[in-house]
Steps between C-alpha positions, in 0.01 A plus 500: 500500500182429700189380257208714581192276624154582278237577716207216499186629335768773247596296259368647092397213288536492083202810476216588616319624180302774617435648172284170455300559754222721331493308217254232594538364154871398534403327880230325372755387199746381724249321818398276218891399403569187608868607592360735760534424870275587763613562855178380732472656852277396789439744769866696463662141476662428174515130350836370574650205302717240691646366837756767498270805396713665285254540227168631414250244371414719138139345323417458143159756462274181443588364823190401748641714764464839320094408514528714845598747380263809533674767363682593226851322524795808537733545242829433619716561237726230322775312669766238280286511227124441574246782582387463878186544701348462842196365645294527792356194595364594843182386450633132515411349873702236599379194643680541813627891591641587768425880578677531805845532331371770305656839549760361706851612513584145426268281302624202379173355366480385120191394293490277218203506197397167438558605123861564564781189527674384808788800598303776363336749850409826563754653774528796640734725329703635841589173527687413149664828494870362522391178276313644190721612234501888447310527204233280669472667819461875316195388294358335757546762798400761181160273439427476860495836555298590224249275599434601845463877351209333308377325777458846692409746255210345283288866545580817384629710779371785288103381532499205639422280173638183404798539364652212197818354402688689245881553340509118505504512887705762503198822607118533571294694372126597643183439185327770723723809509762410227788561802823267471642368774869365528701222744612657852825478618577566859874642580627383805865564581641267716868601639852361699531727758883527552720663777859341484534168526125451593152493326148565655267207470096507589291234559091495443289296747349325239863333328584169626649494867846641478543659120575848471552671134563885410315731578219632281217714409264619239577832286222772610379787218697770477808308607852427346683155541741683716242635718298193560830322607597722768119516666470197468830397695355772738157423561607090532790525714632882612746480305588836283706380191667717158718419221210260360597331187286259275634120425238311332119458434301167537134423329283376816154418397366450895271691366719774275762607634904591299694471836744785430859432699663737671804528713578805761729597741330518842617830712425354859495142643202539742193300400119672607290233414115550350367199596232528242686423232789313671555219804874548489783662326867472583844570351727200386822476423661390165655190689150465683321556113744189362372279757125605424508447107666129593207463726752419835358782685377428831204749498485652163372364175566607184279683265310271189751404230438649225331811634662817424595494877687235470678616193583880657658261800754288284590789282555716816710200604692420186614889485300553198340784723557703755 
């Protein structure tokens, strides 16, 4: 029997508590335990523990770092027995940063706090997704993405106020108007485009020379899944497509996205490219797909690991999906 892979970023840890989160009392009870771990993050990147970077470096709530802090830490839940938290510690300039990396599709910058010991950097989080252990990976994607909706929304879109911290991270609410606002998801669906032996592959000018991935698109109001998958297909490539059928989702907090996956059956072969949103797209064959994912492809490389690209790929060729 083939062992299904778990999608990077899915993963549930012990509980997230969320009937805790009003209760300010019961936070405030358990920041001060000394069993309580703390999950700093600088600018998106979590602190990562070790050569290997399978772990997230966890703090003790006294620890120096936590001084940047400027908001409330989020509630994350608990995880093998300790109550756990995240920090933003943004306001922490590093001696020597390097903003050019920033935003990039690959950034393989790390920073270390002069408070922190030898082995312990913030990374980016695209690039531990196939090291971190599930658990890890979830509450870290999960605290990322709460944190840039915090970034962008400190006023009320209702008057324009300030706006403050509340639900232990977890909503905002505006002092001025009393209106509550929550975290925003953005659904994307992001699909395998199938016909036969062969799958339709875009590529964006802005990926690294020679990647392709599946194609994708955000949902629009008033839309189904379904729907978004086949004008999306359309509107990319020319390509009219049916028999759409959901796989898996995937967390993506670049900015707040779930990735939604999707595979369809394509009705015609010819490719009408909108060079707006695509530089290329082409069919491949399953022999031609092996070759990619074991990066010996002469022109084509493969999408990130540990995207949900990636994933729809090997499932598509392991016959988990078709």
């Amino acid at each position: 029997m083939t062992v299904q892979r778990e999608i990077v970023f899915s993963a549930e840890w012990d509980g997230r508590r969320a009937e805790l989160r009003r209760d300010s009392a019961s936070i405030e009870a358990l920041q001060a335990e000394p069993g309580t771990l703390v999950l700093p993050l600088w600018r998106g990147r979590p602190l990562v523990d070790g050569d290997a970077r399978e772990g997230l470096a966890w703090l003790a709530p006294d620890h120096p770092v936590l001084r940047h802090a400027r908001d409330a830490w989020i509630y994350l839940g608990d995880h093998a027995g300790h109550a756990r938290f995240a920090a933003d510690v943004s306001s922490w300039v590093p001696v020597e940063l390097d903003t050019a990396a920033f935003g990039g599709f690959i950034d393989p910058t790390e920073y270390q706090h002069p408070d922190l010991p030898e082995g312990q950097v913030f990374a980016e989080l695209r690039g531990l997704m196939v090291t971190l252990e599930a658990p890890d990976a979830a509450m870290a994607s999960t605290a990322r993405g709460l944190m840039n909706w915090h970034r962008s929304h400190r006023f009320c879109s209702s008057c324009g106020q300030p706006s403050v911290v509340a639900q232990s991270g977890w909503q905002r609410l505006c002092p001025s108007c009393n209106a509550s606002h929550f975290p925003r998801t953005d659904p994307v669906v992001i699909m395998l485009v199938l016909r036969g032996n062969r799958v339709l592959l875009g590529r964006s000018p802005h990926w690294p020379e020679g990647m392709y991935s599946a194609l994708a698109g955000f949902v629009e109001p008033g839309e189904t899944l379904e729907a978004a998958v086949r004008r999306e297909v359309f509107e990319e490539t020319g390509v009219r497509c049916d028999d759409v059928r959901y796989v898996a989702g995937q967390p993506w907090s670049w900015p707040n996205s779930l990735m939604l996956g999707f595979v369809a059956e394509a009705q015609d072969e010819a490719i009408t490219l909108d060079p707006v949103e695509l530089e290329d797209a082409r069919w491949l064959s399953r022999e031609e797909m092996v070759d990619v994912m074991a990066g010996v492809h002469p022109d084509v490389r493969r999408p990130r690991a540990g995207a949900i690209a990636y994933e729809l790929v090997m499932r598509w060729l392991a016959g988990t999906i078709r």
